[in-house]
C-alpha positions in Angstrom: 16.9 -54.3 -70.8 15.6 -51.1 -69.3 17.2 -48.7 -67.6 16.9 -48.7 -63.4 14.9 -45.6 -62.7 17.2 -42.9 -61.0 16.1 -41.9 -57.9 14.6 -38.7 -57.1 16.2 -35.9 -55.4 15.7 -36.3 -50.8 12.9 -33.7 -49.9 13.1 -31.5 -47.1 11.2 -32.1 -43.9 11.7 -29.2 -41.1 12.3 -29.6 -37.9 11.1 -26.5 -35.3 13.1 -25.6 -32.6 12.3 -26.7 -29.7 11.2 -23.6 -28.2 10.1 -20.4 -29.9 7.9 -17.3 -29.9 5.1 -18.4 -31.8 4.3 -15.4 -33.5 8.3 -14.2 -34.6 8.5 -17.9 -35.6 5.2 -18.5 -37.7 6.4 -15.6 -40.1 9.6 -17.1 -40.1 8.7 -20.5 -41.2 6.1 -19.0 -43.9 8.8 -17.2 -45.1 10.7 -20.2 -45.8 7.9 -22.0 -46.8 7.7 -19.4 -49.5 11.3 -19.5 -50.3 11.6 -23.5 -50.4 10.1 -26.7 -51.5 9.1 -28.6 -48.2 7.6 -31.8 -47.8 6.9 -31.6 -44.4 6.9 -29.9 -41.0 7.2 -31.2 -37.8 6.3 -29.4 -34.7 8.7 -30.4 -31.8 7.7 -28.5 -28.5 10.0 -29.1 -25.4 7.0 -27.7 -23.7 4.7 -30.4 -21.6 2.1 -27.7 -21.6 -0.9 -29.1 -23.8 -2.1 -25.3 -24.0 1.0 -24.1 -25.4 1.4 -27.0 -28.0 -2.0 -26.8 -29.2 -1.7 -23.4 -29.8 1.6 -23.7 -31.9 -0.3 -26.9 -33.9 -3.1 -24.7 -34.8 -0.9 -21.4 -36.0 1.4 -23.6 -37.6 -1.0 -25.9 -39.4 -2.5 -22.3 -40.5 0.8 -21.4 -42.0 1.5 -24.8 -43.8 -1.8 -25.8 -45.0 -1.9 -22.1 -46.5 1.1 -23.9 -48.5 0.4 -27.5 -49.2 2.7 -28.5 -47.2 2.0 -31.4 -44.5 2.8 -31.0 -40.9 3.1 -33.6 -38.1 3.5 -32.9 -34.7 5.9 -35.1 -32.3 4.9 -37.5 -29.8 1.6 -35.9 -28.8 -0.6 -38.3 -31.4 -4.1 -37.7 -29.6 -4.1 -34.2 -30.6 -3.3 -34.7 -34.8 -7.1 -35.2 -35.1 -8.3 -32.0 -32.7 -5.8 -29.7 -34.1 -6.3 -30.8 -37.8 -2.5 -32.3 -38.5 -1.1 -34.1 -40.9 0.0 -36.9 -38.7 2.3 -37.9 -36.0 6.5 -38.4 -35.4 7.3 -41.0 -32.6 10.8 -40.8 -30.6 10.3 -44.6 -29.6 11.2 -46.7 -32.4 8.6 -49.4 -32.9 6.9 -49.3 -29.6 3.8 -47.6 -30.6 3.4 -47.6 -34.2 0.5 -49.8 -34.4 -1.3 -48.3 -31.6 -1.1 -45.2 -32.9 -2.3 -45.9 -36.4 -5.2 -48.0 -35.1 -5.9 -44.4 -33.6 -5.2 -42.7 -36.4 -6.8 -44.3 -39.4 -4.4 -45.6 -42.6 -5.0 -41.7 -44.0 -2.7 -40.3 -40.8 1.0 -40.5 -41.3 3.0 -42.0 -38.9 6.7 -42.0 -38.5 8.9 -43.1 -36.3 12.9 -42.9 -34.9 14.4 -45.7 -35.1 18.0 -44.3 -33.8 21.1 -46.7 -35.7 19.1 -50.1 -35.6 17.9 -51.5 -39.1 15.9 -54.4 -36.8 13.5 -51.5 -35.5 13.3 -49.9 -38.4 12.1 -53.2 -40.4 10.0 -54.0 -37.9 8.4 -49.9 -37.4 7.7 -50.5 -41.5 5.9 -53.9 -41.1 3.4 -52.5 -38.7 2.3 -49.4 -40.3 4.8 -46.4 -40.5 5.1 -44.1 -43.1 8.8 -43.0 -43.0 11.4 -44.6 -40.6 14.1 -42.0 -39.3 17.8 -43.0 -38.6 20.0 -40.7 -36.9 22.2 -39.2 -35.7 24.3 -38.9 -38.8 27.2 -37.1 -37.2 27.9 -37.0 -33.6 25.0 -35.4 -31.2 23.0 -36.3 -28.9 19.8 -37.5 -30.5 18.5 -40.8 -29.2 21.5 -42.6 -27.9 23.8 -40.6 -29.6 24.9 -43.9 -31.6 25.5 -42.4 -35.7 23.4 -44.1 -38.1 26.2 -45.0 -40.9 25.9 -44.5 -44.4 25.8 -48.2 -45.1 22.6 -48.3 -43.0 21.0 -45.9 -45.3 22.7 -47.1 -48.6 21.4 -50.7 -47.5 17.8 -49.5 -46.8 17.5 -47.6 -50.2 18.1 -50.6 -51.7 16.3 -52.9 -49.8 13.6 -51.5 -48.1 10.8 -49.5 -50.3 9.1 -47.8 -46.8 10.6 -44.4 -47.1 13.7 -43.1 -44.8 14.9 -39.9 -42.9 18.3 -38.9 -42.3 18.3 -36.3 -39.2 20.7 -35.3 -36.4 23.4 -32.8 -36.7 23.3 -33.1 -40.8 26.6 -31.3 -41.3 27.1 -30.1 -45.1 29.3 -32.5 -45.9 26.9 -35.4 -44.9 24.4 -34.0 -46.6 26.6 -34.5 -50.2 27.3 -38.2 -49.2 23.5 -39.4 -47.8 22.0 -37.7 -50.9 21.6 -40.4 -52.9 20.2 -42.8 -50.4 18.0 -40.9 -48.5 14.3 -39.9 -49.6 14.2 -37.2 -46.5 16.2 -34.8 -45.0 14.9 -33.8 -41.7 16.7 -30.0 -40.8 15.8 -28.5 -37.5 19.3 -26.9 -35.1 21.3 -27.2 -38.7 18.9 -24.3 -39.8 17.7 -22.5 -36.9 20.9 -21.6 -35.3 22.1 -20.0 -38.2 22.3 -16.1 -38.6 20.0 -16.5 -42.1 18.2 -19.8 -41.9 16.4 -19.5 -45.4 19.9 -19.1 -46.7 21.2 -21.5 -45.0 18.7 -24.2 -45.7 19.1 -23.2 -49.2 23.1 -24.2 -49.2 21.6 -27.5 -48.2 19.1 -28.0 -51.2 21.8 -26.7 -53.6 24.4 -30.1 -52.1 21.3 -32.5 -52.5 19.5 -31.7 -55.9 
Protein backbone atom coordinates (compact mmCIF):
# COMPACT_ATOMS: atom_id res chain seq x y z
CA UNK A 1 0.00 0.00 0.00
CA UNK A 2 1.31 3.42 -0.80
CA UNK A 3 2.11 6.01 1.26
CA UNK A 4 -0.64 9.11 1.77
CA UNK A 5 1.00 11.98 0.14
CA UNK A 6 2.12 14.65 2.86
CA UNK A 7 0.75 17.71 2.42
CA UNK A 8 2.48 20.74 1.35
CA UNK A 9 3.58 23.50 3.32
CA UNK A 10 0.23 26.66 3.73
CA UNK A 11 1.28 29.56 1.33
CA UNK A 12 1.15 33.05 2.23
CA UNK A 13 -1.63 35.28 0.94
CA UNK A 14 -1.22 39.12 2.12
CA UNK A 15 -3.59 41.15 3.25
CA UNK A 16 -3.01 45.28 2.80
CA UNK A 17 -3.97 47.53 5.34
CA UNK A 18 -6.74 49.04 5.10
CA UNK A 19 -5.55 52.36 4.45
CA UNK A 20 -2.11 53.47 3.21
CA UNK A 21 -0.03 55.86 1.17
CA UNK A 22 0.18 54.32 -2.00
CA UNK A 23 3.45 55.17 -2.90
CA UNK A 24 5.49 54.42 0.89
CA UNK A 25 3.33 51.20 0.65
CA UNK A 26 3.93 49.89 -3.02
CA UNK A 27 7.85 49.85 -2.19
CA UNK A 28 7.07 48.27 0.90
CA UNK A 29 5.08 45.41 -0.42
CA UNK A 30 7.75 44.92 -3.37
CA UNK A 31 10.08 44.73 -0.91
CA UNK A 32 8.49 41.87 0.68
CA UNK A 33 7.60 40.48 -2.31
CA UNK A 34 11.27 40.30 -2.96
CA UNK A 35 12.07 38.90 0.42
CA UNK A 36 9.16 36.18 0.51
CA UNK A 37 7.35 33.50 -1.40
CA UNK A 38 3.64 34.84 -1.76
CA UNK A 39 0.93 33.32 -3.35
CA UNK A 40 -1.24 36.00 -3.36
CA UNK A 41 -2.18 39.63 -2.61
CA UNK A 42 -5.31 41.05 -1.76
CA UNK A 43 -6.01 44.68 -1.98
CA UNK A 44 -8.53 45.66 0.96
CA UNK A 45 -9.32 49.55 0.70
CA UNK A 46 -11.62 51.01 3.47
CA UNK A 47 -11.94 53.69 0.95
CA UNK A 48 -15.50 53.83 -1.05
CA UNK A 49 -13.76 56.13 -3.45
CA UNK A 50 -13.66 54.12 -6.84
CA UNK A 51 -10.77 56.64 -7.90
CA UNK A 52 -8.69 55.87 -5.01
CA UNK A 53 -9.10 52.03 -5.32
CA UNK A 54 -8.50 51.87 -8.81
CA UNK A 55 -5.45 53.65 -8.50
CA UNK A 56 -4.03 51.39 -5.69
CA UNK A 57 -5.29 48.09 -8.14
CA UNK A 58 -3.31 49.47 -10.94
CA UNK A 59 0.13 50.29 -8.78
CA UNK A 60 -0.28 47.27 -7.05
CA UNK A 61 -0.98 44.87 -9.79
CA UNK A 62 2.28 46.72 -11.30
CA UNK A 63 4.23 45.61 -8.28
CA UNK A 64 2.96 42.00 -8.21
CA UNK A 65 2.75 41.01 -11.68
CA UNK A 66 6.43 42.36 -11.90
CA UNK A 67 6.69 39.18 -9.45
CA UNK A 68 4.41 36.45 -10.47
CA UNK A 69 2.54 36.88 -7.83
CA UNK A 70 -1.50 37.00 -8.14
CA UNK A 71 -3.45 39.75 -6.67
CA UNK A 72 -7.24 39.96 -6.01
CA UNK A 73 -8.94 42.86 -4.88
CA UNK A 74 -11.93 42.75 -2.16
CA UNK A 75 -15.45 43.11 -2.84
CA UNK A 76 -15.17 45.50 -5.76
CA UNK A 77 -15.52 42.40 -8.58
CA UNK A 78 -16.51 44.75 -11.60
CA UNK A 79 -13.26 46.32 -11.55
CA UNK A 80 -10.77 42.79 -11.64
CA UNK A 81 -11.35 42.93 -15.50
CA UNK A 82 -10.62 47.03 -15.96
CA UNK A 83 -7.77 47.08 -13.69
CA UNK A 84 -6.19 43.71 -15.02
CA UNK A 85 -6.50 41.62 -11.50
CA UNK A 86 -6.13 38.35 -10.66
CA UNK A 87 -9.59 37.96 -9.25
CA UNK A 88 -11.93 38.79 -6.55
CA UNK A 89 -12.32 38.16 -2.41
CA UNK A 90 -15.95 38.35 -1.24
CA UNK A 91 -16.88 39.29 2.61
CA UNK A 92 -20.37 37.61 2.16
CA UNK A 93 -20.11 34.01 2.40
CA UNK A 94 -21.98 32.38 -0.36
CA UNK A 95 -24.25 35.12 -1.42
CA UNK A 96 -22.59 36.08 -4.58
CA UNK A 97 -20.28 33.54 -5.70
CA UNK A 98 -22.06 32.45 -8.67
CA UNK A 99 -22.95 35.79 -9.83
CA UNK A 100 -19.74 36.84 -9.74
CA UNK A 101 -18.03 34.10 -11.55
CA UNK A 102 -20.69 34.19 -14.25
CA UNK A 103 -19.14 37.76 -14.48
CA UNK A 104 -15.91 36.79 -14.29
CA UNK A 105 -15.32 33.78 -16.49
CA UNK A 106 -13.92 30.16 -14.84
CA UNK A 107 -10.15 31.82 -15.49
CA UNK A 108 -10.99 34.60 -12.54
CA UNK A 109 -10.48 33.49 -9.01
CA UNK A 110 -13.04 33.88 -6.66
CA UNK A 111 -12.88 33.50 -2.99
CA UNK A 112 -14.99 33.98 -0.44
CA UNK A 113 -15.44 34.40 3.75
CA UNK A 114 -17.21 32.08 5.03
CA UNK A 115 -16.72 33.30 8.84
CA UNK A 116 -17.01 29.78 11.39
CA UNK A 117 -19.82 28.01 9.35
CA UNK A 118 -18.62 24.68 7.39
CA UNK A 119 -22.48 24.82 5.68
CA UNK A 120 -21.38 28.19 3.72
CA UNK A 121 -18.29 27.12 3.08
CA UNK A 122 -19.59 23.77 1.33
CA UNK A 123 -21.98 25.42 -0.29
CA UNK A 124 -19.41 28.77 -1.52
CA UNK A 125 -17.22 25.49 -3.07
CA UNK A 126 -20.20 23.86 -4.88
CA UNK A 127 -21.01 27.02 -6.83
CA UNK A 128 -17.74 28.11 -8.07
CA UNK A 129 -15.10 29.44 -5.52
CA UNK A 130 -11.63 29.01 -5.51
CA UNK A 131 -10.58 29.16 -1.85
CA UNK A 132 -13.05 29.36 1.06
CA UNK A 133 -11.68 31.55 4.15
CA UNK A 134 -12.60 30.78 7.82
CA UNK A 135 -11.84 33.14 10.47
CA UNK A 136 -11.29 34.56 12.93
CA UNK A 137 -8.85 32.15 14.32
CA UNK A 138 -8.25 33.99 17.64
CA UNK A 139 -10.56 36.50 19.05
CA UNK A 140 -11.12 39.83 16.75
CA UNK A 141 -13.54 41.30 15.14
CA UNK A 142 -13.70 39.90 11.68
CA UNK A 143 -17.05 38.88 10.50
CA UNK A 144 -19.03 38.15 13.56
CA UNK A 145 -16.22 37.80 15.63
CA UNK A 146 -17.25 34.01 16.09
CA UNK A 147 -13.39 31.81 15.98
CA UNK A 148 -13.25 29.36 13.39
CA UNK A 149 -11.87 26.27 15.50
CA UNK A 150 -9.17 24.05 14.58
CA UNK A 151 -11.53 21.07 14.06
CA UNK A 152 -13.28 23.20 11.43
CA UNK A 153 -10.11 23.37 9.51
CA UNK A 154 -8.71 19.88 10.45
CA UNK A 155 -12.21 18.51 9.22
CA UNK A 156 -12.13 20.49 5.83
CA UNK A 157 -8.44 19.33 5.06
CA UNK A 158 -9.68 16.09 5.18
CA UNK A 159 -12.79 16.31 3.64
CA UNK A 160 -13.16 18.99 1.40
CA UNK A 161 -10.46 19.23 -1.68
CA UNK A 162 -11.58 23.15 -2.54
CA UNK A 163 -8.69 24.93 -0.96
CA UNK A 164 -8.97 26.94 2.58
CA UNK A 165 -7.68 30.17 4.35
CA UNK A 166 -7.02 30.68 7.82
CA UNK A 167 -7.19 34.69 8.52
CA UNK A 168 -8.02 36.95 11.48
CA UNK A 169 -5.73 37.85 14.27
CA UNK A 170 -3.22 34.70 13.30
CA UNK A 171 -1.27 34.95 16.56
CA UNK A 172 2.15 32.83 16.37
CA UNK A 173 1.02 30.28 18.26
CA UNK A 174 -1.93 29.52 15.93
CA UNK A 175 -0.03 29.63 13.25
CA UNK A 176 2.13 26.37 14.63
CA UNK A 177 -1.18 24.53 15.34
CA UNK A 178 -3.37 25.36 11.83
CA UNK A 179 -0.16 24.51 9.80
CA UNK A 180 -0.97 21.38 8.86
CA UNK A 181 -4.48 21.80 7.89
CA UNK A 182 -4.49 24.93 6.19
CA UNK A 183 -3.34 25.44 2.37
CA UNK A 184 -3.43 29.47 3.05
CA UNK A 185 -2.43 31.83 5.47
CA UNK A 186 -3.96 35.11 4.84
CA UNK A 187 -1.50 37.95 7.02
CA UNK A 188 -2.71 41.47 6.89
CA UNK A 189 -2.73 43.64 10.86
CA UNK A 190 -0.37 40.46 12.11
CA UNK A 191 2.24 42.05 9.71
CA UNK A 192 1.62 45.60 9.12
CA UNK A 193 1.48 46.72 12.69
CA UNK A 194 4.71 45.46 13.37
CA UNK A 195 7.88 47.71 13.70
CA UNK A 196 9.73 45.36 10.75
CA UNK A 197 6.99 43.63 8.80
CA UNK A 198 9.25 41.62 6.36
CA UNK A 199 10.78 40.28 9.63
CA UNK A 200 7.97 39.71 11.11
CA UNK A 201 6.15 37.86 8.30
CA UNK A 202 9.30 35.90 8.06
CA UNK A 203 8.92 34.48 11.92
CA UNK A 204 5.63 33.28 10.47
CA UNK A 205 6.97 31.28 7.43
CA UNK A 206 9.83 29.87 9.72
CA UNK A 207 6.49 28.22 12.37
CA UNK A 208 4.67 26.93 9.09
CA UNK A 209 7.38 25.32 6.76
Amino acid sequence: MSEPEEKPPAQIYLITPSTFDLAAFSDQLASILDAHDIACVRLSLASTDERDIARAADRLREVCHARDVAIVIATHFRLVQPHGLDGVHLPDSSRQVRDVREALGADAIVGTYCGASRHAGMTAGEIGADYISFGPVTENALGSGKIAPFDLFEWWSETVEVPIVAEGNITPEAATTLAPVVDFFAFGDEIWGADDPSATLGDYIKRIS
